[in-house]
C-alpha positions as CSV (number, residue, x, y, z in Angstrom):
1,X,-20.5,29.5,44.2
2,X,-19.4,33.1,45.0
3,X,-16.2,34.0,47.2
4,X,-15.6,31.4,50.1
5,X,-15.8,32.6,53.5
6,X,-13.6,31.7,56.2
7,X,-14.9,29.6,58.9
8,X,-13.9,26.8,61.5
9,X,-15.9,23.5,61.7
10,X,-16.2,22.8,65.5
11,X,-18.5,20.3,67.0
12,X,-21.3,21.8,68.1
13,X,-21.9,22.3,72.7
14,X,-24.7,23.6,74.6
15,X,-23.2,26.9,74.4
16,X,-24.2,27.0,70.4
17,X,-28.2,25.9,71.1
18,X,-30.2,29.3,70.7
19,X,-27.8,30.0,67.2
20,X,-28.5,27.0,66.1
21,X,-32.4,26.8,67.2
22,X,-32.5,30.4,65.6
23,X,-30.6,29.0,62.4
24,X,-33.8,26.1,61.9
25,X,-36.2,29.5,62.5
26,X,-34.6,30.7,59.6
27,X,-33.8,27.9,57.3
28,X,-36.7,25.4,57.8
29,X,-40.5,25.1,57.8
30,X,-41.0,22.3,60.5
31,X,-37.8,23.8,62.6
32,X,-36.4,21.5,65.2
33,X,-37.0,23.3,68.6
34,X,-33.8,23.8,70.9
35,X,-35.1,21.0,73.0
36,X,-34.8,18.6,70.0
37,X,-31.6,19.9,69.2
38,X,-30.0,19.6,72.7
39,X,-31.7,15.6,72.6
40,X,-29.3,15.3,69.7
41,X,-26.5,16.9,71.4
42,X,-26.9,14.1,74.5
43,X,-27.6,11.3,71.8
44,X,-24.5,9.4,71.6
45,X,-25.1,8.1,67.7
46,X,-25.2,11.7,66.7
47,X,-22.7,14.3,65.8
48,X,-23.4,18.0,65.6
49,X,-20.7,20.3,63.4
50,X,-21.3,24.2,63.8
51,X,-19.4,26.4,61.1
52,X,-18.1,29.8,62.8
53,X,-16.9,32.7,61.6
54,X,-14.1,35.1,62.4
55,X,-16.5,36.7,65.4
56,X,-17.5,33.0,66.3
57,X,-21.3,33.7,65.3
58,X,-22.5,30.1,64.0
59,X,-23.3,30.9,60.1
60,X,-24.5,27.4,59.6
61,X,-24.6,24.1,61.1
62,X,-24.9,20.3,60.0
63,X,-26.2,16.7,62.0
64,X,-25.4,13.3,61.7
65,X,-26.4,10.0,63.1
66,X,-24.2,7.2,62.9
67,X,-26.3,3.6,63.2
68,X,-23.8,0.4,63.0
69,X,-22.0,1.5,59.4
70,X,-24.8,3.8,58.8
71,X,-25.0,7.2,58.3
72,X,-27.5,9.7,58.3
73,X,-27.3,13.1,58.0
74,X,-30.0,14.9,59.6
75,X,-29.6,18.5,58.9
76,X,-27.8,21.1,56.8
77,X,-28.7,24.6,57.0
78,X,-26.4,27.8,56.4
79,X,-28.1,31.7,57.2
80,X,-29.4,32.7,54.3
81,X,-27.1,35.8,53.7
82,X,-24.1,33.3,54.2
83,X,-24.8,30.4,51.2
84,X,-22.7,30.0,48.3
85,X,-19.7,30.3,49.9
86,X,-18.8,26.9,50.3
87,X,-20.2,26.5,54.3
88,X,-22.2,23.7,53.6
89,X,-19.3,22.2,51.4
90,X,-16.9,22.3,54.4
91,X,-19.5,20.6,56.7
92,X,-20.2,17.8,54.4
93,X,-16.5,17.4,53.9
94,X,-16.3,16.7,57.7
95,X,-19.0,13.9,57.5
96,X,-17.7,12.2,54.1
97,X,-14.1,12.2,55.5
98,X,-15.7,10.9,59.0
99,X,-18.0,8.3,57.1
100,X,-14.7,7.3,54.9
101,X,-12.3,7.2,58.4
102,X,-14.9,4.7,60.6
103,X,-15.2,2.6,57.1
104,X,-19.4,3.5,56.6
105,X,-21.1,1.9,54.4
106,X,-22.9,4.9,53.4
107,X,-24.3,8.7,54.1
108,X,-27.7,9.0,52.9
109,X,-30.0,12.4,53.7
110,X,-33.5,13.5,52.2
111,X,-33.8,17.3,50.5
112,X,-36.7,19.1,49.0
113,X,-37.1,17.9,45.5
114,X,-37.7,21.7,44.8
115,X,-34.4,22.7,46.5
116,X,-32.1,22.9,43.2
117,X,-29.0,24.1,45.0
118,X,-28.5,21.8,47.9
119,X,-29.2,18.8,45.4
120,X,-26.5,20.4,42.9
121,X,-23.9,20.7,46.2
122,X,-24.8,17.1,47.1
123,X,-24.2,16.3,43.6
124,X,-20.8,17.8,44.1
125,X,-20.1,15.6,47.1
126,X,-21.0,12.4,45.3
127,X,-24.4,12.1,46.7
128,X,-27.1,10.4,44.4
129,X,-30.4,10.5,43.6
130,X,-31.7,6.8,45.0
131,X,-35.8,7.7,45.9
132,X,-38.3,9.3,46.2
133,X,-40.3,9.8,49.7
134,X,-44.1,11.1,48.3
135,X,-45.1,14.5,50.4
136,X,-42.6,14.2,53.1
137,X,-42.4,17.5,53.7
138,X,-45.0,19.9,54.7
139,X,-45.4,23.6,54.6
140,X,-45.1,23.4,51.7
141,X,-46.1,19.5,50.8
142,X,-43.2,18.3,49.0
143,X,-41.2,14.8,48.1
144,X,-38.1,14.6,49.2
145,X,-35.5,13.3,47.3
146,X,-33.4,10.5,49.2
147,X,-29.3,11.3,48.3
148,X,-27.0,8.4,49.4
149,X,-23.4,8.2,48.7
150,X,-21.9,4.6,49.3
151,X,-18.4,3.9,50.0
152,X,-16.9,0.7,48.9
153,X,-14.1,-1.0,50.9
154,X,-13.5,-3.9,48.9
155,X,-13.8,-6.4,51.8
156,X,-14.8,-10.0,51.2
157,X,-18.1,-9.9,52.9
158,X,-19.3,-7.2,50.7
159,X,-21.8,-7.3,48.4
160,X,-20.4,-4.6,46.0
């Protein structure tokens, strides 16, 4: 990681849509449109986090849906001129100490199996390697790699 840059974590509002839509332009091959994304705004099992920086310009942004003690996080994309700098870092810091606060079970997301730097950061966070989904991805056709990171609790119903 190079220098970090200074941002706040904020959840993400309407007023953040065409940043964010413009950020999945950027980032991803099968963007979600701004449609999608303001569905997941209104969907009351997801969260959305926006990372801003010191002129309030969204630099990256990260989902999650939250499913009984579930969680799933959806998307994580930083502008490209912006990574290494611990963004990313800070947003999955706000889901793990989220996940860890409402007592999940788990947070578990896919990545391209050809996306070395993401799986190293989720690596960082204590995410896993757990599966494999065969050509998940298209443009280009790719596996993803399923990443979970469980959180034990030690209560006497668990399986653990």
């Amino acid at each position: 990681m190079d220098k970090q840059m200074h941002v706040r974590i904020v959840p993400m509002t309407a007023d953040h849509l065409d940043e964010v839509a413009e950020l999945e332009r950027i980032c991803f091959s099968a963007p979600w449109s701004r449609n999608m994304l303001a569905e997941e705004l209104d969907n009351a099992l997801s969260a959305m986090l926006v990372a801003l920086d010191d002129s309030g310009r969204v630099v990256g942004y990260a989902g999650v849906q939250v499913i009984l003690d579930e969680g799933y996080i959806t998307n994580v994309a930083v502008r490209p001129e912006c990574r290494r700098q611990g963004i990313a870092g800070k947003l999955l810091d706000v889901f793990l100490n989220f996940a860890q606060g409402n007592k999940l079970a788990f947070l578990t997301l896919e990545v391209r199996a050809s996306n070395e730097a993401a799986i190293i950061l989720y690596g960082r966070h204590g995410f896993r390697g757990v599966g494999r989904r065969r050509n998940y991805y298209e443009h280009p056709r790719e596996d993803a790699i399923i990443m979970t990171r469980e959180f034990a609790y030690g209560t006497a119903d668990s399986d653990t």
